[in-house]
C-alpha positions in Angstrom: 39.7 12.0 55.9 40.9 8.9 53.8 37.8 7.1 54.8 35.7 9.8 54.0 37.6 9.6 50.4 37.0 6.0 49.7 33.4 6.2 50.7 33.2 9.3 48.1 35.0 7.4 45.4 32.5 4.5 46.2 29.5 6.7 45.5 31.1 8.0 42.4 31.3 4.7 40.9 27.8 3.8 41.7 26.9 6.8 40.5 28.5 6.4 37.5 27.2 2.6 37.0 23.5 4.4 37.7 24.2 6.8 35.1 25.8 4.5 32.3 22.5 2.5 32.9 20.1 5.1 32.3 22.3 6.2 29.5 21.8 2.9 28.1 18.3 2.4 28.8 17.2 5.7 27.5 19.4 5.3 24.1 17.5 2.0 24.0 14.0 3.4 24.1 14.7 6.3 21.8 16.1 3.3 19.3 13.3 1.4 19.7 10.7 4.8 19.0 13.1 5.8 15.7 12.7 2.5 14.7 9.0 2.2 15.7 8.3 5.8 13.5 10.8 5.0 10.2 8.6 1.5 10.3 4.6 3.5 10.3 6.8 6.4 7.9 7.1 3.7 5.6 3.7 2.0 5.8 2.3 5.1 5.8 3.8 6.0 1.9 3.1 2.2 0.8 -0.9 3.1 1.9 -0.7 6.2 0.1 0.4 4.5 -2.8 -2.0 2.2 -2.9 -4.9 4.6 -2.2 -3.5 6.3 -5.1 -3.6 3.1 -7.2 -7.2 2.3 -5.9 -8.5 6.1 -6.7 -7.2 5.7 -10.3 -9.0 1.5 -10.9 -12.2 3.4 -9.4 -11.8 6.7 -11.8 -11.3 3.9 -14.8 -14.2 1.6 -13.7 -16.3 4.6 -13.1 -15.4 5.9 -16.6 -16.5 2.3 -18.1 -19.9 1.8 -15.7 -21.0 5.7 -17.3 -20.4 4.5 -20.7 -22.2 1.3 -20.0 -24.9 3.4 -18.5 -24.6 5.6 -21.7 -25.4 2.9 -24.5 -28.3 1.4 -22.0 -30.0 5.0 -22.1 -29.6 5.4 -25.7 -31.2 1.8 -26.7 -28.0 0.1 -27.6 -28.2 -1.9 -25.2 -28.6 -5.6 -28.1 -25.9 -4.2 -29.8 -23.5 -4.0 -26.9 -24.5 -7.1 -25.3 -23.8 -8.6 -29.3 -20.9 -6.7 -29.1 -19.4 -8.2 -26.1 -20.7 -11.7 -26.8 -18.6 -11.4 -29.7 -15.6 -9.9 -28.5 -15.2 -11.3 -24.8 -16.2 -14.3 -25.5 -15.9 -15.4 -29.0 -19.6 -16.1 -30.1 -21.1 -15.9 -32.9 -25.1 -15.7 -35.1 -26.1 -19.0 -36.0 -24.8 -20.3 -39.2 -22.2 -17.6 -39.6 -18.9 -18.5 -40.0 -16.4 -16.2 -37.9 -12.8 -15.8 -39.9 -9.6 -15.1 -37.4 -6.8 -13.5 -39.0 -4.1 -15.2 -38.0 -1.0 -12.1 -39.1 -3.1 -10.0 -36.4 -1.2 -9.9 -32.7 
């Protein structure tokens, strides 16, 4: 009877090892998946925020080409070209003199 107890008690405590490893491996692996999901979660928003920032540069720049497009179908198309010439990048008719107000921001 008393060696039938000890081997019992053995089995117990390898059982109990066995099952305090699988406790621990298990807890590990659903660790690493919560980690794993809060990680994409959080990609996931950054993405959507930048699609959304995208969406609203192509809305803008879609706004601007149809404009564009707009003053090319009407014939404007000198005067906006003159227009930009002298705003972008600062020229200017021969022999006219262009005056900067220096107060203006």
């Amino acid at each position: 009877m008393q060696l039938l107890k000890k081997r019992f008690d053995r089995m117990n405590q390898q059982e109990r090892r066995f099952s305090f490893i699988t406790l621990a491996v298990v807890l590990l692996v659903v660790c690493v998946f919560v980690v794993t999901i809060l990680s994409l979660t959080a990609q996931a928003q950054e993405k959507k925020r930048e699609i959304a920032s995208l969406n609203a540069t192509l809305a803008a720049q879609q706004a601007e080409n149809q404009r564009v497009q707009d003053l090319i179908d009407q014939g404007d198309e000198s005067e906006y070209i003159e227009r930009i010439a002298r705003e972008k990048y600062g020229y200017a008719r021969p022999e006219e003199r262009v005056y900067i107000d220096s107060d203006q921001s």
